[in-house]
C-alpha positions as CSV (number, residue, x, y, z in Angstrom):
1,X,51.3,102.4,128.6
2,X,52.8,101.2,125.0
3,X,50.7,98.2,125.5
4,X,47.1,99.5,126.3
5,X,47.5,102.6,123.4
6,X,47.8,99.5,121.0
7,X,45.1,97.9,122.1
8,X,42.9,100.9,122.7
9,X,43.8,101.7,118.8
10,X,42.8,98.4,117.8
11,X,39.9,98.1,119.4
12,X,39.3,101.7,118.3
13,X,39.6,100.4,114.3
14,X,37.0,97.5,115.1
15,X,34.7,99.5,116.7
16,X,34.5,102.0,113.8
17,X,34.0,98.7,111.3
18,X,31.0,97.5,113.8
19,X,29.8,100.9,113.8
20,X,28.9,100.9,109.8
21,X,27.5,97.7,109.8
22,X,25.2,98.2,112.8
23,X,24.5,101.4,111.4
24,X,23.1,100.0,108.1
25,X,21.8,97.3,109.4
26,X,19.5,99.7,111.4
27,X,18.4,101.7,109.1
28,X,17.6,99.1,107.3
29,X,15.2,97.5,110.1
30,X,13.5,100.7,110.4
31,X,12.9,100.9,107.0
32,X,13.8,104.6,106.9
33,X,11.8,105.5,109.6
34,X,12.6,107.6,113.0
35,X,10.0,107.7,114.8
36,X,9.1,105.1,118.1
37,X,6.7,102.7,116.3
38,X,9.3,102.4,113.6
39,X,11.7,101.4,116.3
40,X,9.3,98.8,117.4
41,X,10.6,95.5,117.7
42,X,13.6,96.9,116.4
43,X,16.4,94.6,118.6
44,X,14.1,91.5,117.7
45,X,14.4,92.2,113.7
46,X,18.6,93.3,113.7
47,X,19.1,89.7,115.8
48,X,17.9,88.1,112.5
49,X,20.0,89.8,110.2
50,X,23.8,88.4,109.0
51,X,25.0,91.9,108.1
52,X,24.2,93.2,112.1
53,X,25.5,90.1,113.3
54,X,28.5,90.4,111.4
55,X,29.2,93.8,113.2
56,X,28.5,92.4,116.9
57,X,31.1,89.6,115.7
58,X,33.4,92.9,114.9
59,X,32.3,94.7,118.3
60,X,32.7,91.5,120.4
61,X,36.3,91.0,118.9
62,X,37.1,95.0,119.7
63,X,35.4,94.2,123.3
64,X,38.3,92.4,123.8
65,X,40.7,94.3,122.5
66,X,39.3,97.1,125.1
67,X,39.6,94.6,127.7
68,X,43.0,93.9,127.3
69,X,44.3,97.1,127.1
70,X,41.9,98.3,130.3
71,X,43.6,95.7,132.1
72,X,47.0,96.6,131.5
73,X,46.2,100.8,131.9
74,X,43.5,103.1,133.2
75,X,40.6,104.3,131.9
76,X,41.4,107.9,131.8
77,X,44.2,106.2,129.1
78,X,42.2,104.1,126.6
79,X,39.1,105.5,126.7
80,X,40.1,108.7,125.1
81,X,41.8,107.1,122.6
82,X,38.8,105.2,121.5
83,X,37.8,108.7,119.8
84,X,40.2,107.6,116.6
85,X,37.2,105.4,115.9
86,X,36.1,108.0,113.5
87,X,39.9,108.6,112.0
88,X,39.0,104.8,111.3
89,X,35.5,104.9,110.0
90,X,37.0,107.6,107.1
91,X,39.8,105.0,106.2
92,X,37.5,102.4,105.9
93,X,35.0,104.4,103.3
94,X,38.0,105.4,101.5
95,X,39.8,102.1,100.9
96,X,39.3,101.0,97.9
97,X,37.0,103.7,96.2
98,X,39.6,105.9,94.4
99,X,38.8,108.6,96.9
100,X,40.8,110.4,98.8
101,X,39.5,112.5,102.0
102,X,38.1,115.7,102.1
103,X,40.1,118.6,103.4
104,X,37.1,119.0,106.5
105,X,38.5,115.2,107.2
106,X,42.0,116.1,107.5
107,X,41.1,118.8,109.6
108,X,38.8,117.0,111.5
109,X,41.8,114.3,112.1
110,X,44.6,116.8,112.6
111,X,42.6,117.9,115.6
112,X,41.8,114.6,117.1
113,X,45.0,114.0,116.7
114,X,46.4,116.9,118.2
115,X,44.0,117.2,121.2
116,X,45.3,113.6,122.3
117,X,49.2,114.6,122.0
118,X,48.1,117.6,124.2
119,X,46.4,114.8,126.6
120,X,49.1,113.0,126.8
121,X,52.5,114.5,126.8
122,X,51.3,117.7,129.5
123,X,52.2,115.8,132.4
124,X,49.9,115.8,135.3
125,X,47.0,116.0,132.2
126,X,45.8,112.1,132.5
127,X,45.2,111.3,136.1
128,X,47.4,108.5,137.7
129,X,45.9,105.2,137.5
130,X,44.9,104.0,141.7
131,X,43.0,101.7,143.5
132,X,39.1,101.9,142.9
133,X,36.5,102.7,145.8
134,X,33.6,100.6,145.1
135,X,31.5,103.3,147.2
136,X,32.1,106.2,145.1
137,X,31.7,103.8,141.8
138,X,27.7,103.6,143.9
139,X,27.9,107.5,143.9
140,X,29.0,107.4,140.0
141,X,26.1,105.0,139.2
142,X,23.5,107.2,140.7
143,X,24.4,110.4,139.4
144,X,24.5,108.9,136.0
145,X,20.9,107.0,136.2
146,X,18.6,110.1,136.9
147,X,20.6,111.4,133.6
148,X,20.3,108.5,131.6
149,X,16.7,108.4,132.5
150,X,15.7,112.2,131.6
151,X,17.7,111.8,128.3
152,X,16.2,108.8,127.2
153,X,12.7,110.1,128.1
154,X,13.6,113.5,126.5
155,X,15.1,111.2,122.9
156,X,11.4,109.7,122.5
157,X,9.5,113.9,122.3
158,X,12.1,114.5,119.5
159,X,12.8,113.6,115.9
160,X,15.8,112.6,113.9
161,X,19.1,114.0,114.6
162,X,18.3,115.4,117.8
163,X,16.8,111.6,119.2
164,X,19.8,110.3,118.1
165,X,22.4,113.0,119.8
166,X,20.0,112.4,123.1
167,X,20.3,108.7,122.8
168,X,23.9,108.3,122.0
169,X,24.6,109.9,125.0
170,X,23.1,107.5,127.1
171,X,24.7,105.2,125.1
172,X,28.1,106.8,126.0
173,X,27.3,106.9,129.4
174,X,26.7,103.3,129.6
175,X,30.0,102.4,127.5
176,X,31.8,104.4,129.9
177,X,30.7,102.3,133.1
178,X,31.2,99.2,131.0
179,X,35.1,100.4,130.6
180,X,35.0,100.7,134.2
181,X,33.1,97.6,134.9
182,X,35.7,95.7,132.7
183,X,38.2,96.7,134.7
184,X,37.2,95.6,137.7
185,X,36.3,92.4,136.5
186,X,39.1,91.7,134.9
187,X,41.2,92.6,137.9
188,X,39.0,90.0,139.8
189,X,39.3,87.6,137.1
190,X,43.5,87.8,137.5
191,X,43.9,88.0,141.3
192,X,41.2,86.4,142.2
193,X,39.7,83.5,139.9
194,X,36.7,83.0,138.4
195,X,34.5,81.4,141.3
196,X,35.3,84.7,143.2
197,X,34.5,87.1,140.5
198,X,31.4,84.8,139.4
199,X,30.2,85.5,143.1
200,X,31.4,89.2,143.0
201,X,29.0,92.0,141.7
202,X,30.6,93.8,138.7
203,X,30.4,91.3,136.2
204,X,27.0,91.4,136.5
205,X,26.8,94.7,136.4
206,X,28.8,94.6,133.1
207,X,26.3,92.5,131.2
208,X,23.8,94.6,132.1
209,X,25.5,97.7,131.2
210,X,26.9,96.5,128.2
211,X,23.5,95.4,127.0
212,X,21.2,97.9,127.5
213,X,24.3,100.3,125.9
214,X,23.8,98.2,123.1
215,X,20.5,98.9,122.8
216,X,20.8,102.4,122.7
217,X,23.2,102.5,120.5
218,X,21.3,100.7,118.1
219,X,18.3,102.9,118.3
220,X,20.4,106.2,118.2
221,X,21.2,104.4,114.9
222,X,17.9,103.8,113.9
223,X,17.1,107.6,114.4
224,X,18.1,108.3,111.3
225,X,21.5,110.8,112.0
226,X,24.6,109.0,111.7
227,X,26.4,111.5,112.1
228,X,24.9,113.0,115.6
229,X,24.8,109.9,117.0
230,X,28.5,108.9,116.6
231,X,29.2,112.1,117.9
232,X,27.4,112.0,120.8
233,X,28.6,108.8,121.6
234,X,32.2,109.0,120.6
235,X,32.6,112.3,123.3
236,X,30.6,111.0,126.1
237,X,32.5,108.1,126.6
238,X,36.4,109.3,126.7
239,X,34.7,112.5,129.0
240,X,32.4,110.1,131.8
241,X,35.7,107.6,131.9
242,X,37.9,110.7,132.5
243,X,35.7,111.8,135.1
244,X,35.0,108.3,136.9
245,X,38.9,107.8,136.9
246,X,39.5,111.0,138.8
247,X,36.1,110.6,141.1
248,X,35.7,106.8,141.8
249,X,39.6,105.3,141.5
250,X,40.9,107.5,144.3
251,X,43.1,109.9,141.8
252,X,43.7,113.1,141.8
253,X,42.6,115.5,139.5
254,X,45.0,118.1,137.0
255,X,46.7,120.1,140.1
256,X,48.7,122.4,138.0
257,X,47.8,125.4,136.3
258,X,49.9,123.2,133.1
259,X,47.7,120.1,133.3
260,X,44.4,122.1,133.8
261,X,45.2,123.9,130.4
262,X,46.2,120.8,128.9
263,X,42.9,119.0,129.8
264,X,40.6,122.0,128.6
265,X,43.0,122.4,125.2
266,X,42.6,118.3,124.5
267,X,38.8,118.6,125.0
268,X,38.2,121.3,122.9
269,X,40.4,119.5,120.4
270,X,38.4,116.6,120.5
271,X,35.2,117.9,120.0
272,X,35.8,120.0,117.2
273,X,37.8,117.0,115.7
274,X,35.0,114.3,116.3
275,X,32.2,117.0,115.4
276,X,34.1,117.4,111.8
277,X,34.8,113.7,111.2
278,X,31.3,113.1,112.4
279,X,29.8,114.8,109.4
280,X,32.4,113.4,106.3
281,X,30.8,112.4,103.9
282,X,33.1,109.5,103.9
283,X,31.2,108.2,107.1
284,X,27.7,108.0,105.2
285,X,29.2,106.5,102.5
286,X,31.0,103.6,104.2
287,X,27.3,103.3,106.4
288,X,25.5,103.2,103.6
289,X,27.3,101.7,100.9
C-alpha cells in the first residue's frame, strides 16, 4: 500500500503541473473565448503548440506514475489520492514568487488532507481490493455513457463556468474508467504478455477512453473557469473509481455503521477541500502566469 500512495502522490504532483500548462495553453487557443465556434478546431490548434505539448509530456510521465501504483493497489486506493493534485497546483504558483498561501488554501488543504486520513485509517472505509468481473465493468460502461452523453449535450446550451463544471465531469468519468482500464491491462500485460493483451479488449478500450477524456478536459479548459472545471474533474474521478471498485471488482461495500460514517465524513471532506483549493487564487496565477 506504501508503494501505490507514492506513486499515486507523484502522479498527483505531475498532473497538477500538466494541468496549468494545458490550461493556458487553452485559453490561449480560444483566444478568450467560450463559446462552441471558439472551441472549433480547438484539439487541431493545442497539437501545434510547445507549451501544451510540454504538459502532455508532464501528463504522459504522471500516466505512468498512475499505472504503476494501479498495478501494485486498487483503485478505490489511488484514485482518491489523486485529489492532492490541487494541494500541488498551490505549491507550484507559490514557489518562487515570495508568496505564501492564503488562509482559504490552508483550509482548503487541511480538509483534503483530513478527509483522506478519515478514508484511510477507519477500517472497512476503502473496500478490499478483488478480482474484477468483466460483465459488471459492461454494466459500469453503460450506466456511465447515457450520462456522459446528456452532460456533454447539456455543456454546449451553457456558458462559462457552468460548461466547464458539465464537461469536466465527463472528463472525470472517463479518467475513472481509464484508472480501471489500466488496471486490467496492466494485469494482462504481467501475467499474460503482450501478444495476449494486444488481442484482449481493454487496451483498446483505454486508448479510447483516455483520448476522448483528453479531449474533454481540454475543452472544460477552454470554457473559460479554471476553477470549476478542476473541480469537477478532480471529485468525479476518486467518487466513479470508488464506486466501480465496490460494483465491478467483486468487493464489498462499508458493512459497518464505522466505515459508512467514515466514507460520508472523507467525502464531505473532500469536496469542501477541493471546492476551496479550486478557487485560490494561487491556481489562476500559476495557469495564467
Amino acid at each position: 500500500m506504501a508503494l501505490s500512495a507514492g506513486f499515486s502522490l507523484l502522479a498527483a504532483f505531475l498532473f497538477a503541473g500538466a494541468a496549468a500548462l494545458q490550461y493556458r495553453a487553452a485559453r490561449r487557443a480560444v483566444r478568450g473565448g467560450s463559446d462552441a465556434s471558439a472551441a472549433h478546431g480547438l484539439i487541431r490548434r493545442l497539437v501545434r503548440d510547445p507549451v501544451w505539448l510540454t504538459g502532455w509530456g508532464v501528463n504522459l510521465a504522471g500516466f505512468c506514475a498512475q499505472a504503476v501504483a494501479l498495478h501494485f493497489g486498487s483503485t478505490a486506493i489511488v484514485q482518491p489520492l489523486l485529489v492532492t493534485q490541487l494541494v500541488f497546483t498551490i505549491v507550484l504558483g507559490t514557489v518562487g514568487t515570495g508568496r505564501r498561501p492564503a488562509r482559504m488554501d490552508l483550509l482548503g488543504g487541511v480538509a483534503v488532507s483530513a478527509g483522506l486520513a478519515v478514508l484511510f485509517t477507519v477500517p472497512g472505509a476503502i473496500p478490499p481490493e478483488g478480482e474484477p468481473s468483466r460483465p459488471r465493468l459492461f454494466l459500469a460502461g453503460l450506466i456511465a455513457a447515457p450520462v456522459i452523453i446528456v452532460l456533454s449535450r447539456a455543456a454546449w446550451l451553457r456558458r462559462g463556468p457552468v460548461r466547464a463544471a458539465l464537461l469536466g465531469v465527463c472528463a472525470g468519468l472517463f479518467f475513472a474508467a481509464t484508472a480501471v482500464l489500466i488496471k486490467l491491462t496492466t494485469a494482462d500485460l504481467v501475467e499474460r504478455g503482450v501478444a495476449a493483451t494486444a488481442a484482449d479488449w481493454p487496451g483498446y478500450a483505454l486508448a479510447g477512453s483516455t483520448l476522448l477524456g483528453l479531449i474533454l478536459e481540454q475543452r472544460a479548459f477552454a470554457a473559460g473557469s479554471l476553477p470549476a472545471a478542476m473541480t469537477a474533474m478532480t471529485m468525479t474521478n476518486p467518487i466513479a473509481s470508488y464506486l466501480v471498485a465496490a460494483l465491478a471488482f467483486r468487493t464489498l461495500p462499508p458493512r459497518t455503521a464505522s466505515a459508512f460514517v467514515a466514507v460520508s465524513v472523507s467525502a464531505a471532506l473532500l469536496t469542501a477541500g477541493v471546492a476551496m483549493l479550486s478557487r485560490s487564487a494561487a491556481v489562476e496565477r500559476e495557469a495564467a502566469a
